[in-house]
N, C-alpha and C positions, 0 to 999 in steps of 0.2 A: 492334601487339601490345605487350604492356608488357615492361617490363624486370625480369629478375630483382633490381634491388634494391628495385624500386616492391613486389613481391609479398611479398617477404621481410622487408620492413618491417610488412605487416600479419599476418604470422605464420602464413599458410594453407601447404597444406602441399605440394600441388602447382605445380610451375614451369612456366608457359606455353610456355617458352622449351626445357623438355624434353620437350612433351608433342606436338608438331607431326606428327614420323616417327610414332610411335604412332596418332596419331588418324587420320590419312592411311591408314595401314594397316588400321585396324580399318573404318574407312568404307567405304575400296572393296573390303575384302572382304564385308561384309554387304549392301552397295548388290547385287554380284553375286550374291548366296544369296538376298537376297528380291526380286531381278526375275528371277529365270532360271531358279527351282526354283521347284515347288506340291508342298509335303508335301502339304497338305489331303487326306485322302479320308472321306469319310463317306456315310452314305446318307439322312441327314437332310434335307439337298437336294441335287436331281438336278445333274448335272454338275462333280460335283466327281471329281475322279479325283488321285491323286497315288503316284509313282513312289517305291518302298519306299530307305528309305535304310539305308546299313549302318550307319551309325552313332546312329539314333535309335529304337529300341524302336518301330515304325510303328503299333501295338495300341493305345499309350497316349498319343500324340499325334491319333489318330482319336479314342477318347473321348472325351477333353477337350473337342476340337473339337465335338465331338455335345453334351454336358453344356452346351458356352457355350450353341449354338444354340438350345438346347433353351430353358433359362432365358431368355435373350435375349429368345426371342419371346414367351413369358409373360407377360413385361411391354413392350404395346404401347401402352401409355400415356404411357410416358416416351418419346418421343422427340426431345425438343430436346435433351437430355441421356445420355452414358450411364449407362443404368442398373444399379444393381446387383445384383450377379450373385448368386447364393444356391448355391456347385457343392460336390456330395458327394464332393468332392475332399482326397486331404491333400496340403498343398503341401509337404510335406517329401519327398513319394516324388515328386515332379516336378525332373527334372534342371534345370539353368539352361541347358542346350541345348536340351532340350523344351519350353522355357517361349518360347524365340526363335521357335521350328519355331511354334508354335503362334498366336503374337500376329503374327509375320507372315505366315501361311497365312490367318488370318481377315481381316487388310485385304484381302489380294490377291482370294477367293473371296469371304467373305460383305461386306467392308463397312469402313467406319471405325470408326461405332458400335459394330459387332460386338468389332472388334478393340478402341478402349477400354475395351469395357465391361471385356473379359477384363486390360487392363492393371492395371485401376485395382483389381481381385481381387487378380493378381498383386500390387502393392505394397504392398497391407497386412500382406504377411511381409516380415519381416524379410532373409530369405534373398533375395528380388527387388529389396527397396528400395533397397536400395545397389550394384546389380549394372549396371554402366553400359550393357554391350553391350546391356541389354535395352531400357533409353529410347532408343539409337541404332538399334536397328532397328524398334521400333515408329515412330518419328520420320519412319525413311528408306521405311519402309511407306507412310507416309497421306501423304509428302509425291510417291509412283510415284504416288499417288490424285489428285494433284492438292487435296488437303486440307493448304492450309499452316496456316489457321487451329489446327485441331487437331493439327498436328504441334509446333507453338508450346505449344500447352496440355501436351504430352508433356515437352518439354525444359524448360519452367518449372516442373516438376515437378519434374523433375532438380535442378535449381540448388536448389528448395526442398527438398527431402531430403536433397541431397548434402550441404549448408548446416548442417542438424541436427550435421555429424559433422566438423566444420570442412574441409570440400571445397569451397568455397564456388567457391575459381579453379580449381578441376578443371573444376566444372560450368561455367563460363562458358565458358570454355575449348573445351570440347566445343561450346558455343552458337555461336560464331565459327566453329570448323572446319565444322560442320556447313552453315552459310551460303555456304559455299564449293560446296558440291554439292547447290545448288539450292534452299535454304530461305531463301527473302529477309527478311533481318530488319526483326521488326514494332515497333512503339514501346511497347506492352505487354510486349514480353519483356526491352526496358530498364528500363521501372519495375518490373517484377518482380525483376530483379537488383539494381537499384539499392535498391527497398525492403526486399531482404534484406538487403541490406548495411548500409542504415541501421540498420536493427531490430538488426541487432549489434554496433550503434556503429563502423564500418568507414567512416567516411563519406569520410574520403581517398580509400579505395580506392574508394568508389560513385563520387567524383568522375573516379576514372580510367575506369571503366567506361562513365560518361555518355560521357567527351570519346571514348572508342574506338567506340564503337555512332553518335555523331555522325559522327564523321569517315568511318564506313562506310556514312551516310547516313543513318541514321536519323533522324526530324524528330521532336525532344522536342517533348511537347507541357505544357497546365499540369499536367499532376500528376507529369510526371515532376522541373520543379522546385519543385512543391509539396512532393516527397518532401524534397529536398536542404533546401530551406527550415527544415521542419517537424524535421527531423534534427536541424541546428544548432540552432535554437530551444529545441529538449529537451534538448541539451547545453547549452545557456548559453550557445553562443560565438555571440553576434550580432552580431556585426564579420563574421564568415561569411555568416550570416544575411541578413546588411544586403544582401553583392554578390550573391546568388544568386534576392532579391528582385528587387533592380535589373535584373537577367538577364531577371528574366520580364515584369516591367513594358514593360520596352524590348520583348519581344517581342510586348506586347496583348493577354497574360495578363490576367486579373482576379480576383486572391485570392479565396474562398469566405467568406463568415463566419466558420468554425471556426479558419481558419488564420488569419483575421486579429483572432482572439480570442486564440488562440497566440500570434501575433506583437505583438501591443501587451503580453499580460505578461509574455514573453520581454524585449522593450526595458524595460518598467517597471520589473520585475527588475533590469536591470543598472544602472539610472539613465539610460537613453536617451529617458525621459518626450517630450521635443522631437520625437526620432526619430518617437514611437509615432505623437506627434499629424500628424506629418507625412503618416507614410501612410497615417493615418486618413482625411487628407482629399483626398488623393491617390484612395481607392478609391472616394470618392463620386462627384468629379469624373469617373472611369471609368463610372461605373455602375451601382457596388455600393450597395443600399440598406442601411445598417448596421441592424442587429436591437439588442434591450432589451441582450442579454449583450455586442455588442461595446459601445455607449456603455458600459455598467456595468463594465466591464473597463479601460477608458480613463479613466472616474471612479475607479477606483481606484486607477490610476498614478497620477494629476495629484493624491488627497490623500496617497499615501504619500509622494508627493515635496514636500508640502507647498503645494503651488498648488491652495491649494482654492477662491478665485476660478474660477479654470479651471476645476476642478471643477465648479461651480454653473453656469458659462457652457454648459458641455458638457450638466448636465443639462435647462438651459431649451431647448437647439438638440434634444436627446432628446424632448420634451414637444412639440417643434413638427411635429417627425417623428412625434408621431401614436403615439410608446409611452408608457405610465405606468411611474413608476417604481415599484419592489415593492419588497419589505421586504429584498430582499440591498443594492441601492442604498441606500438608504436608512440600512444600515447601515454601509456603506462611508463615506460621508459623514459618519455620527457618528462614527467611528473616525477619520478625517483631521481632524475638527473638534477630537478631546480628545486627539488627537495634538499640535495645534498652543496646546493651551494655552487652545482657546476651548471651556468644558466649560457652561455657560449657554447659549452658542447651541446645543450638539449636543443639550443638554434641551427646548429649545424645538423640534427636529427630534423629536424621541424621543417628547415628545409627542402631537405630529399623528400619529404613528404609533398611541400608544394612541387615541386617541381617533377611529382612522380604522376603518371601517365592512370594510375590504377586506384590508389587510394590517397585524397585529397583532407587535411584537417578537415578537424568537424569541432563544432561548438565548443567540446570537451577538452582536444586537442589545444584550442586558442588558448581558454582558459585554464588552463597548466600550464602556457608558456606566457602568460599574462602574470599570473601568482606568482613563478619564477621572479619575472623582474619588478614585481611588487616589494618582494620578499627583501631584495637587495636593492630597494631603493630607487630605483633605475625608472622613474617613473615616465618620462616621455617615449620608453621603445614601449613598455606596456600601453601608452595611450597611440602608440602608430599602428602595434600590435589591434588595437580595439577598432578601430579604423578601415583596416585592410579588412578583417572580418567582418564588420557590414557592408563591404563593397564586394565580398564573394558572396554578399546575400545570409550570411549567417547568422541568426538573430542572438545576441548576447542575453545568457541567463542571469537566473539572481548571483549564481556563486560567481561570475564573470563581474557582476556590476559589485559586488561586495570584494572581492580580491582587489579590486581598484579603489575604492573608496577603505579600506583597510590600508594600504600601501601612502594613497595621500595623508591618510591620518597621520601615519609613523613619522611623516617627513614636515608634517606641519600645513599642510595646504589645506585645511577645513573647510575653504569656500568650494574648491573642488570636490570636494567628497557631497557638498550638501550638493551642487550640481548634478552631481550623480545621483543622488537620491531621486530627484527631481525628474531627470532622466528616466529611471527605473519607472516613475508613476506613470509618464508619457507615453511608453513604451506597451506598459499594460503590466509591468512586471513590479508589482507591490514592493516596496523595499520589506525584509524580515526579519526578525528578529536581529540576525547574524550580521545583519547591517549594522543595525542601530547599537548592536553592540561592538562593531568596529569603531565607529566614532565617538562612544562613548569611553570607552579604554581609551581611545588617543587623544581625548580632549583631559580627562582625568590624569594621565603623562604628563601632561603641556601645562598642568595647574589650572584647567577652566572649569571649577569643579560645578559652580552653579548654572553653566550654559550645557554641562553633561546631565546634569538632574532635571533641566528643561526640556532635553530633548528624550530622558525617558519617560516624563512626561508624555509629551506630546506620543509616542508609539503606544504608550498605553491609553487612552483616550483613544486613537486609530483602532484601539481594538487586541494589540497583541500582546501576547503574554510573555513575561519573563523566562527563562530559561535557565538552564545551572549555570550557562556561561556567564548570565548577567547578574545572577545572585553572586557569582566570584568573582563577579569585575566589582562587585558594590564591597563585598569582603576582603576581596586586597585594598581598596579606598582607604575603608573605616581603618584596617589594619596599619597602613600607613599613614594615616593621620593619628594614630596610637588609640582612637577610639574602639574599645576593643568591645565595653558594652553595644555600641549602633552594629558592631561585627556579629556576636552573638544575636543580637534580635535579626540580622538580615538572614544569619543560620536556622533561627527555628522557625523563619517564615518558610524559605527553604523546604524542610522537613515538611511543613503544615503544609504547605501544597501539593506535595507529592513527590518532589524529585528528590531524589537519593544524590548528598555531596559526593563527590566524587574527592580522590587521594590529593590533587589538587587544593581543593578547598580546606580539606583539611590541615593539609601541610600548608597553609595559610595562616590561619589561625593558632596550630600549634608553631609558629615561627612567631608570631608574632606574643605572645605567651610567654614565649620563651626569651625575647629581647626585653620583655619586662620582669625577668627574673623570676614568673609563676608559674615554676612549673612544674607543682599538681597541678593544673588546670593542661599545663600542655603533656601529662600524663595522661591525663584522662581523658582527652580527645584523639590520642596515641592510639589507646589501651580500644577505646570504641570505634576506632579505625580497622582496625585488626579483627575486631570483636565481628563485622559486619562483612568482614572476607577482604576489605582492602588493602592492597601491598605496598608498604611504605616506601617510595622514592629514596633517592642517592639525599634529597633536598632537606624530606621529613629528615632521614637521620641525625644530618649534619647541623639541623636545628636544634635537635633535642641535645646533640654533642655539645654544639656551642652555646646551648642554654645552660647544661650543667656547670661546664667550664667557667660562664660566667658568676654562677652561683656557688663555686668551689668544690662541689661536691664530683669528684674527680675519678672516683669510680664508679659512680654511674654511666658518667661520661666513657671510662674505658669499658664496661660491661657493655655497652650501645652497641660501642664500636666492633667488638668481639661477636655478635649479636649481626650485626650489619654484615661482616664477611660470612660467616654461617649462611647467612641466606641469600647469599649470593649477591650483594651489591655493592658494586664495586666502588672502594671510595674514592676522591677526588682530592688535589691539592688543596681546595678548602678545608673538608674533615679533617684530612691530615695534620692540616694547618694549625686550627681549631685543637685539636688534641695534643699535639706538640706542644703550643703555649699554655694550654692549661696544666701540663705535666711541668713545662716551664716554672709558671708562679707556683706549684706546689714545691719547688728546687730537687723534683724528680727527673734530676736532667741525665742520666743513665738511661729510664724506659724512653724518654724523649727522644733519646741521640739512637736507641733499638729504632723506633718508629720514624724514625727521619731515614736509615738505612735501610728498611723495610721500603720506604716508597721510593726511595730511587731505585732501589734494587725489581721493583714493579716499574718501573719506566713511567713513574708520576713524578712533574719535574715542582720543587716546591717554591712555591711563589715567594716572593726576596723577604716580605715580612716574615714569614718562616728561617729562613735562612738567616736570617740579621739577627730574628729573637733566638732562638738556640746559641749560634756564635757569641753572641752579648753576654750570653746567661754562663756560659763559662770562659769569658774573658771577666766579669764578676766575681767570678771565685781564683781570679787570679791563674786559670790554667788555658793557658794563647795555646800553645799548642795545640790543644783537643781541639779547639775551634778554628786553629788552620786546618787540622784532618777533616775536617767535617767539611769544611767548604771546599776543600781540592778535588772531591770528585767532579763539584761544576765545572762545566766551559767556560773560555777562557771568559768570553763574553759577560756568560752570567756572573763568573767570580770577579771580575772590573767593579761592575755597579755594585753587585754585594758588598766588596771592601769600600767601596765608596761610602755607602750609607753608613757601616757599621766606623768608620772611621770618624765621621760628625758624627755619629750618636757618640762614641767614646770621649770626643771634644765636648761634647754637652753636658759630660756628666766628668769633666777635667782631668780625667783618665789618659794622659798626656803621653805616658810614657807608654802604655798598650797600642795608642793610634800610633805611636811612632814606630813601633815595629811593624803591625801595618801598612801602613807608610811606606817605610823600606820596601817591604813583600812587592807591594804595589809599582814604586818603579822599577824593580827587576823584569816585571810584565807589561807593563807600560809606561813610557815616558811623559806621553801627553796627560799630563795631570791635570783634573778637575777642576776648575779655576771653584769651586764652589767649596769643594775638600782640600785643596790648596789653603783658601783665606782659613776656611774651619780650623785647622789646624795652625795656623798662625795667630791665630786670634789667641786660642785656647794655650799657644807654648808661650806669648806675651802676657796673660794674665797670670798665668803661674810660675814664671821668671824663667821662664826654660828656653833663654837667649841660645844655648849651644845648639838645641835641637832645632831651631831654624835656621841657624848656622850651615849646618851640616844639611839641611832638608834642600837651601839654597845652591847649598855646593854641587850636591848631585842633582841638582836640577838643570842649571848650567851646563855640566860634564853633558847632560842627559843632549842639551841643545847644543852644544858646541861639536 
């Protein structure tokens, strides 16, 4: 039985734990009134007789009883089901004692059928439906009959109305007690509890329900964890999802298509692509023949997540199995191809499409290969793009007129974009949110910051509401104008209306925290990030690295960083970067030169400020060597300009005699000398009298040309 804090935590309103003495009482007193008394009398059919009660009006409980029969048999066509009853009755002049008298006189004398049909009359008022004692003795009626099926069908009625009114553990409750006195429970009355449970998002509590119904024997079967499955999956939480799969699998279960149509974009959704494909091939290996929609579902994780390889592999194993692919595939593939920056190949797909005999783009299709060359700028083949599509009759949506008016933004053409807005109203198609926050980000880019707060203006006055995207288009603003107070107040308006910042937003504010050197404050937007379940970005960390760094505190900085591989995100030549120089100015140039070998040795290639600051930092302490080793493993390419740079900074700080061995290194690799590091270093060997070494610099330059 559960515990009153398991119940009280999902907020229902009856406690199992006080409802025992009760149910126990109300059972076997009804158990003895409907096996040991016959109200029933009528003359409808013969042998029925029933002894006058004091307490029940006996006139108007004979009626009824006549009225069911009567109807009842009317309809002798229905009888796998009961049928509905049509009685010239008002259920308001029907006591809730007459209505018991009545439902269980007809099991006992006419039947089961007879008695549900009159149940299922009974519960379309309101005055019965919530009336318990009445499911318990029709229940404890059909189950004297020997009809447990249909006594089951009684009580999962129960749990499903009571449920409506949040009784949800009253009713199960009763479902348990009732099992006690002779109703063995069936595995259907558990997914019906359990699926109620889901369906009201209750899935802890479904979870206890399951393990209590098992442990009393009941043998789930696949739909009862297809329920639980399918619950998580609709919530997002597929870490749940994941074990209650594992549950069924291990049991020789075999997912259906639809749930495993569910389940791979539930995983895809969350970035568990690997996962999807896992048990993708897990269900074949089983048994499961996959259909057009689970491959196209799977092709759709593997380009959102950028593995469009996999994608195309997935769709040639699709083709072998005997499906063609249709114009949603198809379009999914174009959209992971101008996702990935390859907008040529997804035209070349886009293509075969038009020119294919069977399936022709469709609205969705355009606008994916529209966004494509939004994305990359390209905006007149997206405007011929937009064109050809209303001349096939295909009406462009709001994401079609916002991907184009997004794309003029980035490139600077604001007149076009208000065109387009303009457009959208003409059309019938309201410009939305998603609009007004294209043109607003790209007016705020471009510095037109007060013709951007005019025109959010004006959408609010239209009526529409802000969005998280447009509280972080106003908080990167404020952030970048240093205004970090208007940042804050745009965050707690934010919160005050309801929507939850997203990792985004926060790694907004704590970056910006963090370039003003406070950061407790981008601690503790960190710490409440985390706090709320969000997962901090490659960007948040590298913020909070290069906020330490900037404020010296250096092992924080590495504790982040150590922190950041732990949890699996992978850093970038910035972090690296970032952490390198701060180890730098502390003249911890040992762990430095470890973490600069660390990221080449990961195939992160470090950006030249990196490479120049370390080399610099022990060409300082007088040791050129180390700082040749360090830069030899670059190409030849990267190590040119490396010595180039590091050669004028050496000039700059009259290190004459370091850039000149430099120098040397330099023409042994190339002759064509930097007219820029050329003068630097002639400039720099003339102020410090160091005539030989432009001497000598002259000669083999010559040599070099001649």
């Amino acid at each position: 039985m559960f515990s009153v804090p398991i119940l009280r935590s999902h907020g229902l309103q009856q406690k199992l734990s006080s409802t025992p003495n009760l149910n126990v009482f109300i059972i076997r007193s009804l158990f003895h009134q409907t096996h040991h008394h016959n109200f029933l009398s009528t003359s409808t059919q013969p042998g029925f007789s029933a002894p006058p009660s004091p307490s029940l009006p006996h006139s108007i409980v004979k009626t009824v009883c006549s009225l069911v029969l009567e109807s009842y048999y009317h309809k002798t066509h229905l009888r796998s089901s009961p049928p509905k009853l049509n009685l010239p009755v008002n259920a308001e002049s029907l006591t809730h004692e007459q209505a018991i008298t009545v439902v269980a006189s007809l099991a006992n004398e006419a039947g089961s059928m007879v008695a549900l049909s009159f149940f299922y009359w009974a519960i379309g008022f309101a005055k019965f439906r919530y009336f318990m004692r009445f499911y318990i003795v029709c229940a404890t009626s059909l189950i004297g009959n020997g009809n447990f099926e249909r006594a089951h069908e009684v009580m999962q009625c129960m749990v499903r109305n009571f449920a409506e009114i949040g009784r949800l553990n009253e009713g199960f409750s009763m479902v348990i007690e009732i099992s006690n006195y002779g109703l063995p429970l069936f595995t259907s009355t558990l997914n019906c509890v359990v699926g109620i449970a889901c369906e009201m998002g209750l899935v802890e509590y479904a979870e206890e329900v399951f393990d209590e119904m098992s442990a009393r024997g009941v043998c789930p079967d696949s739909c009862s964890y297809k329920l639980m499955v399918v619950a998580y999956c609709r919530m997002g939480r597929v870490t749940e999802a994941d074990r209650w799969l594992n549950a069924m699998l291990e049991r020789g279960f075999i997912v259906d298509n639809a749930t495993l149509t569910l389940l791979i974009t539930a995983f895809c959704e969350k970035g568990f692509v690997s996962r999807a494909l896992r048990y993708f091939d897990k269900m074949i290996a089983m048994g499961l023949m996959p259909n057009l929609i689970n491959f196209t579902s799977l092709i759709n994780g593997l380009c959102k997540r950028g593995s469009i390889k996999q994608a195309f592999e997935k769709l040639e194993e699709m083709v072998r199995n005997g499906w063609k692919p249709n114009v949603y595939t198809h379009t999914v593939l174009i959209d992971g191809l101008c996702k990935k920056g390859w907008t040529e190949k997804a035209f070349r797909l886009f293509l075969k499409l038009v020119r294919s005999d069977n399936y022709k783009p469709n609205v969705y299709t355009y606008t994916a290969m529209i966004s494509g060359y939004c994305k990359e700028e390209k905006m007149n083949r997206a405007e011929m793009l937009l064109d050809r599509m209303k001349e096939q009759g295909l009406v462009p949506n709001t994401n079609t007129y916002t991907s184009l008016i997004n794309g003029h933004c980035k490139v600077g053409n604001f007149e076009r974009a208000y065109e387009l807005m303009d457009l959208m109203e003409k059309e019938g198609c309201n410009p939305n949110i998603y609009a007004y926050n294209a043109i607003i980000d790209g007016l705020f880019k471009k510095g037109r910051v007060q013709e951007a707060y005019e025109l959010l203006k004006k959408g609010f006055r239209w009526g529409l509401q802000a969005d998280k995207v447009t509280y972080t288009i106003l908080l990167s603003e404020h952030c970048k104008q240093a205004e970090t107070d208007r940042a804050l107040g745009s965050f707690g308006k934010m919160l005050k209306v309801g929507l939850q910042p997203d990792m985004h937003a926060y790694t907004t504010l704590i970056a910006a925290f963090c370039r003003q050197k406070k950061m407790k404050e981008s601690e503790k937007f960190f710490d409440e990030a985390i706090r709320i379940g969000l997962v901090p970005t490659k960007e948040t960390y590298t913020s909070m690295i290069c906020g330490y760094c900037r404020d010296g505190n250096i092992s924080s900085a590495v504790k982040l960083f150590q922190r950041m591989c732990q949890h699996g995100c992978v850093p970038d030549s910035i972090t690296y970067g970032a952490l390198i120089s701060g180890l730098c100015k502390e003249s911890k140039l040992d762990e430095a030169c470890r973490l600069y070998e660390t990221m080449i040795d990961k195939g992160v290639s470090p950006c030249e400020v990196t490479r120049v600051t370390l080399a610099y930092e022990y060409c300082k302490q007088d040791d050129s060597a180390t700082a040749m080793v360090i830069l030899e493993r670059l190409d030849k390419k990267l190590w040119i300009r490396t010595v180039n740079t590091l050669i004028r900074k050496l000039c700059s700080e009259k290190k004459v005699g370091m850039a000149a061995l430099f120098f040397n290194k330099l023409l042994d690799k190339d002759r064509n000398v930097d007219r820029v590091t050329r003068a630097a270093f002639m400039t720099a060997c003339y102020e410090s009298n160091k005539y030989a070494l432009v001497s000598d610099l002259s000669e083999r330059i010559s040599e070099g040309i001649g």
